[in-house]
C-alpha positions in Angstrom: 109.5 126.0 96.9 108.4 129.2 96.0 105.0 129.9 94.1 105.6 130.5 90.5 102.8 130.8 87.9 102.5 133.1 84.6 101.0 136.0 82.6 101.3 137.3 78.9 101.8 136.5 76.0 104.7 134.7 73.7 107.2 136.0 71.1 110.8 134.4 69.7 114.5 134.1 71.1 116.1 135.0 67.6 120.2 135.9 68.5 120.8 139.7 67.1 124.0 140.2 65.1 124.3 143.9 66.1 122.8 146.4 68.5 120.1 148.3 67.2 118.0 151.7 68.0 116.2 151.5 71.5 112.9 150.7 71.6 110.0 153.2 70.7 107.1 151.9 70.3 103.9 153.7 70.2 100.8 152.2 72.3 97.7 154.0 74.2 98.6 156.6 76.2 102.2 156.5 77.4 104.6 155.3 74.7 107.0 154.2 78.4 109.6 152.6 76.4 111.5 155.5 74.8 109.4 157.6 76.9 107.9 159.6 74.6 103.6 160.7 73.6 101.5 161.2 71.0 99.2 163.6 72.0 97.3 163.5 75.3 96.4 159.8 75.3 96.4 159.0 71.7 96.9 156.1 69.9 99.6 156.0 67.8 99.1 153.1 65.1 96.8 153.4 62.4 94.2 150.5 61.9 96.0 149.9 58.9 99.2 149.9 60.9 97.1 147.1 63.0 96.3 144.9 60.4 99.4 144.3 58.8 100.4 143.5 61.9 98.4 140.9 62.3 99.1 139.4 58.9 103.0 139.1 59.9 103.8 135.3 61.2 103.5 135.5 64.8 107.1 135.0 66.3 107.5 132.5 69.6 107.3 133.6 73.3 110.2 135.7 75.4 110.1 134.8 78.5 111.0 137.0 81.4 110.8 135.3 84.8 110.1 138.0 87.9 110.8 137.3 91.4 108.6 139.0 93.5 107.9 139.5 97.4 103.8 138.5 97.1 103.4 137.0 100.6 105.3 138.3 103.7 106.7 141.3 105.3 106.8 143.0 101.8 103.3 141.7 100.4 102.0 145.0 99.8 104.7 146.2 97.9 104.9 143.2 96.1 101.4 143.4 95.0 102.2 146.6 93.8 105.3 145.2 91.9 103.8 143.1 89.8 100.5 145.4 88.8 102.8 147.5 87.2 105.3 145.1 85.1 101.8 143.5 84.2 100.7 147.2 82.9 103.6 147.8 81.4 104.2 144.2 79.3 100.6 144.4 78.6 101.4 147.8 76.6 104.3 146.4 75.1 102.8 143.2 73.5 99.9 145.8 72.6 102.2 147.4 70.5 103.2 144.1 69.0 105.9 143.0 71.3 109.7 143.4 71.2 110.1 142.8 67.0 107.2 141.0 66.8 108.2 138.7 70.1 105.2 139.1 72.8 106.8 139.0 76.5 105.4 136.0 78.6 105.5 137.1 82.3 106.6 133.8 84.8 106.0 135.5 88.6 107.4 133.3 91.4 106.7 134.3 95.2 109.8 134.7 97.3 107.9 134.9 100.7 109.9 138.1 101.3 112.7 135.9 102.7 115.9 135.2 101.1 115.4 131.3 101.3 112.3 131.8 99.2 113.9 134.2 97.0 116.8 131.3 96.2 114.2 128.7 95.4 112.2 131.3 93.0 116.2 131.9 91.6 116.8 128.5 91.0 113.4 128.3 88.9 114.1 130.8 86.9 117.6 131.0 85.7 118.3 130.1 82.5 115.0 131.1 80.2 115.1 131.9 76.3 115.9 135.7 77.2 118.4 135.1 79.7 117.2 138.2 82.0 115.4 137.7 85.2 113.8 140.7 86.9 113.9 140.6 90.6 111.3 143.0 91.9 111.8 142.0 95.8 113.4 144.3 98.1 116.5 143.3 100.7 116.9 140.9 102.2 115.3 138.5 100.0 117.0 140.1 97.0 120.7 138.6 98.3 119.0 135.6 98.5 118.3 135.0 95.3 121.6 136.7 93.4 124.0 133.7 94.1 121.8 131.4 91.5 121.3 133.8 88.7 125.3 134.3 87.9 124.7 133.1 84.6 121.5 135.8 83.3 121.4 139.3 83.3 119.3 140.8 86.7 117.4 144.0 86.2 116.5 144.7 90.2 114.5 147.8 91.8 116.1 147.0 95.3 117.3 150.6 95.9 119.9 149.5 98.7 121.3 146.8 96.6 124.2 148.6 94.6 125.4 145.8 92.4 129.5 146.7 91.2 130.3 147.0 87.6 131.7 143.7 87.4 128.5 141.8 87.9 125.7 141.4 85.3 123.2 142.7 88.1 121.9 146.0 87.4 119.8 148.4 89.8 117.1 149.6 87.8 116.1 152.3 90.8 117.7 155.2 91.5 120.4 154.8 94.8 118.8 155.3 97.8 121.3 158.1 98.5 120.2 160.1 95.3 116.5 159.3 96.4 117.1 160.7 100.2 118.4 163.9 98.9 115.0 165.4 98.0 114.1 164.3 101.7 116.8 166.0 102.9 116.4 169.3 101.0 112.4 169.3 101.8 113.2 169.6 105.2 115.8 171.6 105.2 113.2 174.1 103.3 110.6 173.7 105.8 113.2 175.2 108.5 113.7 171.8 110.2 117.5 171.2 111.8 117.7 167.4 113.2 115.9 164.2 111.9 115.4 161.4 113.6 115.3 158.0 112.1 113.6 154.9 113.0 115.4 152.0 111.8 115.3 148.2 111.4 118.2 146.4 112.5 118.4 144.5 109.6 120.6 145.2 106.1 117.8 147.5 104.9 117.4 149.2 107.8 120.8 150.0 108.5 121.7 150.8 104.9 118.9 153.3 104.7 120.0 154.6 107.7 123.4 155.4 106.4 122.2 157.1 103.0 120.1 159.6 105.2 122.9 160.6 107.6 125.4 160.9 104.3 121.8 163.3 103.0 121.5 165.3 105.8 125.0 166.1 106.3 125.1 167.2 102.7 122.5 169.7 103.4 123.9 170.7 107.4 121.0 168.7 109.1 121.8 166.7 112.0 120.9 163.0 112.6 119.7 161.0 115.5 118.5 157.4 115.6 116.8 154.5 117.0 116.6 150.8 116.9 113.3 149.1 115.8 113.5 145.4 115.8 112.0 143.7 112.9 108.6 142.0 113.5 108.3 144.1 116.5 104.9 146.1 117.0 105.2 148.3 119.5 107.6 151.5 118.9 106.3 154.2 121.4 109.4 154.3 123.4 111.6 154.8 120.1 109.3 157.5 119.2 109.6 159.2 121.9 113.3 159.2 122.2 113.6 161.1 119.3 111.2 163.2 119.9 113.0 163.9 123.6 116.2 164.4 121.4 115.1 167.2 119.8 113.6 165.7 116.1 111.6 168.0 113.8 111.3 165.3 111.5 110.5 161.1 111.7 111.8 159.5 109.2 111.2 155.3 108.5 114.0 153.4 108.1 112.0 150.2 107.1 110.0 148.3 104.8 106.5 146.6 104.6 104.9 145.5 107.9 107.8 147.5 110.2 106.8 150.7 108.7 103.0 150.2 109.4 104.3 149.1 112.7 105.8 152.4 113.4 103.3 154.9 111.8 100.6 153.1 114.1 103.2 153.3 117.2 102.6 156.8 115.8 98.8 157.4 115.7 98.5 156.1 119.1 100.9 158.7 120.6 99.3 161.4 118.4 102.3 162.7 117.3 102.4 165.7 115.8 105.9 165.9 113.6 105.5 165.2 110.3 106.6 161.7 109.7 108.7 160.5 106.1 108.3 157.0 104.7 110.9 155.2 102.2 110.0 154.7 98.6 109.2 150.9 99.7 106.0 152.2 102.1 104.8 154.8 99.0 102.1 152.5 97.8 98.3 152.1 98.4 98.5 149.0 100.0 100.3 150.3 102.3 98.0 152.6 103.1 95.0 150.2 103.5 97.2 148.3 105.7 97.6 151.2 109.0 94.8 151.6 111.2 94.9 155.3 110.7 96.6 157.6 108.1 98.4 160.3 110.2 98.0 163.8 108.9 101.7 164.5 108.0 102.3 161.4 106.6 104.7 161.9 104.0 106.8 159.5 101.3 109.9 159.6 99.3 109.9 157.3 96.1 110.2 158.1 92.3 106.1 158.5 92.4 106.5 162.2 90.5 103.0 163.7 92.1 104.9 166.8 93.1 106.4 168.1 89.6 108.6 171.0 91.2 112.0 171.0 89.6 110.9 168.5 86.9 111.4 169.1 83.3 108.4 169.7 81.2 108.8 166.4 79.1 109.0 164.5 82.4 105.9 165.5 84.2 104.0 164.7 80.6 104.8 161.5 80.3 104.8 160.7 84.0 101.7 162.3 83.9 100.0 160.2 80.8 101.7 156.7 82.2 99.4 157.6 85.9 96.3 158.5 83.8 96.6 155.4 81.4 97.3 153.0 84.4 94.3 154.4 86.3 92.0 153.3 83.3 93.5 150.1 82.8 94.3 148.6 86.6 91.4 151.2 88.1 93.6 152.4 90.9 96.1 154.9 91.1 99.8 153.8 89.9 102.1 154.4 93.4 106.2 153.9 94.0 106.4 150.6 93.3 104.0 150.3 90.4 106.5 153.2 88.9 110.0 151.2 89.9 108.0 147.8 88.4 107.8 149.9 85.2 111.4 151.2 85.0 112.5 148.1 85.7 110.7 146.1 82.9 111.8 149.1 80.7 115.4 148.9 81.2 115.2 145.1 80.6 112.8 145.1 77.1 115.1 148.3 75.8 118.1 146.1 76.8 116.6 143.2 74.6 115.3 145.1 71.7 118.8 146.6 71.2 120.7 143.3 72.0 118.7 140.2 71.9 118.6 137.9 74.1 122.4 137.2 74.2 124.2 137.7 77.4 127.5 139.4 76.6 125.4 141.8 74.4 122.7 142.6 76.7 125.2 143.9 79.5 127.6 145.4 76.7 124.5 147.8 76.2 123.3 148.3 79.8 127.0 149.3 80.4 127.4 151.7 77.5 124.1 153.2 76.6 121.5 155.7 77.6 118.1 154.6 78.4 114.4 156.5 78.1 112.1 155.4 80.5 108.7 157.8 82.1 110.3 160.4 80.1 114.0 160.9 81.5 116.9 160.0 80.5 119.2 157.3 82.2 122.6 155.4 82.5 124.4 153.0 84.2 127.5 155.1 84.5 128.3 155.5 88.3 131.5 155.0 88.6 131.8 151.0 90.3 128.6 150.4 90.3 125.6 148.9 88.0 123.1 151.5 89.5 120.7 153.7 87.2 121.7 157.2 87.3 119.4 160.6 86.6 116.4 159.4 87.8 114.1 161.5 89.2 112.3 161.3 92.6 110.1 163.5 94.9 107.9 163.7 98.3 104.4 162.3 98.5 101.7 163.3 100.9 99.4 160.4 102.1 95.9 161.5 101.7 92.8 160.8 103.8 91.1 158.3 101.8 93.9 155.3 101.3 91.8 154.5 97.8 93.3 158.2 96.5 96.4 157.8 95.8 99.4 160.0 96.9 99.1 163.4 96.6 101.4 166.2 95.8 102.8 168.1 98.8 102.0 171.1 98.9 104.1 174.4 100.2 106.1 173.2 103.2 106.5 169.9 105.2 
């Protein structure tokens, strides 16, 4: 069965008659609910705010179960995944909770395999708040859908595309929207064919499609190769499309298949810079290669390189990096940054609705959402996917304890 264990603190399922405002609460540094600041990194209570608080009856728990990949192919990211939904709760129930209801975290392990993601599933359906986040990445995500039919699922797969007539919502941007920035970075930087490295399986192959539908939108052309998962050794893929004329690698994987191919990488001292997927933007990822190539780059919703931004944007996204430095004393990465949209898409969802099904999905389906400072909905047309969320390219640094860095000029 999968591991499951938990972290926070409690609140109380009271049913909500009507929807109300989203969620704003003030807390030190980033207020990353609405998405909004007071000042640089203030705090935005008074201490007579404080102890009223404290004088209120305390309500009982919410509980929010997470599924998440912490052993297994996708351990790095997953590690990553739940640092930042436990940095972002933490603030929340800070802040006092969700109307005086403190969120209580229940983490279950999925193994990064849909068999372990179905057990987690299983676990978890059915809590006082009826919405499960699933912070594990395909395949496992699949695994675990068929048992939660009856909650509301906030996920951060970015391949998964839920349709609108499920009550599974993609809390990340589509990977198509995502690739985009990829594609338009290297068509600035001159380049004319990108070749891609992909895994055979469902993630592999649907990554694959959403960067030949990005370069064609831009006038790049596309060639490919096959990588099979759990496989180590990638120099003769490499070198293919180098042969076949690539400017640009990019990594149509996750977890231990990308640090499979940037090592294949390293040891051909390659030159070309090489792109990994929003999965593979985290620091322990880095830790986990032998060598960090010089023109390794990422593409996630990590916004280190501002161009393009809006002003309110990079200020917020700016004050949530700073305050999560301080708290978790590392740098926040992509999945730290999906881990808090997702977790702020699901405790808007039950400030405004309460933990009542129909409601919860009435508002997913029909309002706007502030998270990190931008504003979001769930209005493409079929699909429960997040829309207007920003993304950008990372470049890896030297030191794997630094954090992505802003790219800077040209790839």
């Amino acid at each position: 069965m999968g591991n499951q264990h938990s972290s926070g603190q409690g609140g109380s399922a009271r049913r909500l008659a009507r929807i109300k405002r989203p969620l704003a609460l003030g807390c030190t540094a980033a207020v990353v609910v609405g998405g909004g600041i007071s000042g640089a990194l203030a705090t935005t209570s008074s201490a007579s705010t404080h102890r009223s608080a404290h004088k209120r009856a305390v309500k009982s728990t919410w509980v929010i179960n997470s599924l998440v990949d912490e052993t297994g192919t996708d351990a790095a990211g997953g590690a990553a995944q739940k640092a930042g939904i436990n940095w972002y709760v933490g603030q929340i129930n800070k802040a006092g909770g969700i109307d005086g209801h403190h969120i209580e975290l229940h983490f279950c392990d999925t193994q990064s395999t849909p068999t372990g993601a179905a057990q987690c599933a299983q676990q978890a359906a059915g809590d006082n708040t009826h919405v499960v986040l699933v912070q594990s990445i395909d395949p496992a995500t699949r695994g675990a859908l068929p048992y939660l039919t009856k909650d509301v699922v906030i996920a951060v797969d970015p391949i998964l595309y839920p349709t609108s007539n499920t009550k599974v919502f993609q809390a990340t941007g589509s990977s198509k929207g995502l690739l985009l920035v990829f594609a338009k970075a290297a068509k600035a930087a001159r380049m004319h064919t990108v070749g891609v490295l992909y895994t055979t399986d469902t993630s592999g192959t649907h990554q694959l499609a959403s960067v030949q539908e990005a370069a064609a939108a831009v006038g790049l052309k596309v060639v490919s190769a096959a990588q099979t998962p759990g496989v180590s050794n990638v120099t003769p893929q490499l070198l293919q499309l180098r042969q076949e004329g690539a400017n640009v690698i990019y990594l149509a994987s996750v977890g231990t298949n990308t640090a499979a191919a940037v090592n294949s990488y390293a040891t051909l001292g390659m030159s070309l810079p090489i792109v990994a997927g929003a999965a593979a933007v985290t620091d322990g990822f880095l830790r986990s290669l032998a060598k960090i190539p010089p023109k390794l780059y990422g593409n996630s919703q990590l916004l280190v390189t501002t161009t393009g931004l809006p002003a309110r944007t990079v200020k917020v996204f700016d004050a949530y990096m700073r305050s999560f430095r301080k708290v978790e004393h590392e740098p926040a990465d992509t999945q730290t940054t999906s881990a808090v949209y997702d977790g702020c898409v699901a405790l808007n969802a039950l400030k405004a609705a309460g933990p009542n099904v129909a409601r919860l999905v009435h508002y997913l389906k029909t309002r706007q959402i502030s998270c990190l400072g931008s504003s979001m909905r769930f209005n493409l047309p079929g699909l429960n996917v997040i829309n207007n969320q920003p993304s950008a390219m990372a470049k890896a640094p030297r030191n794997p304890n630094a954090g992505w860095q802003p790219v800077k000029g040209k790839l």
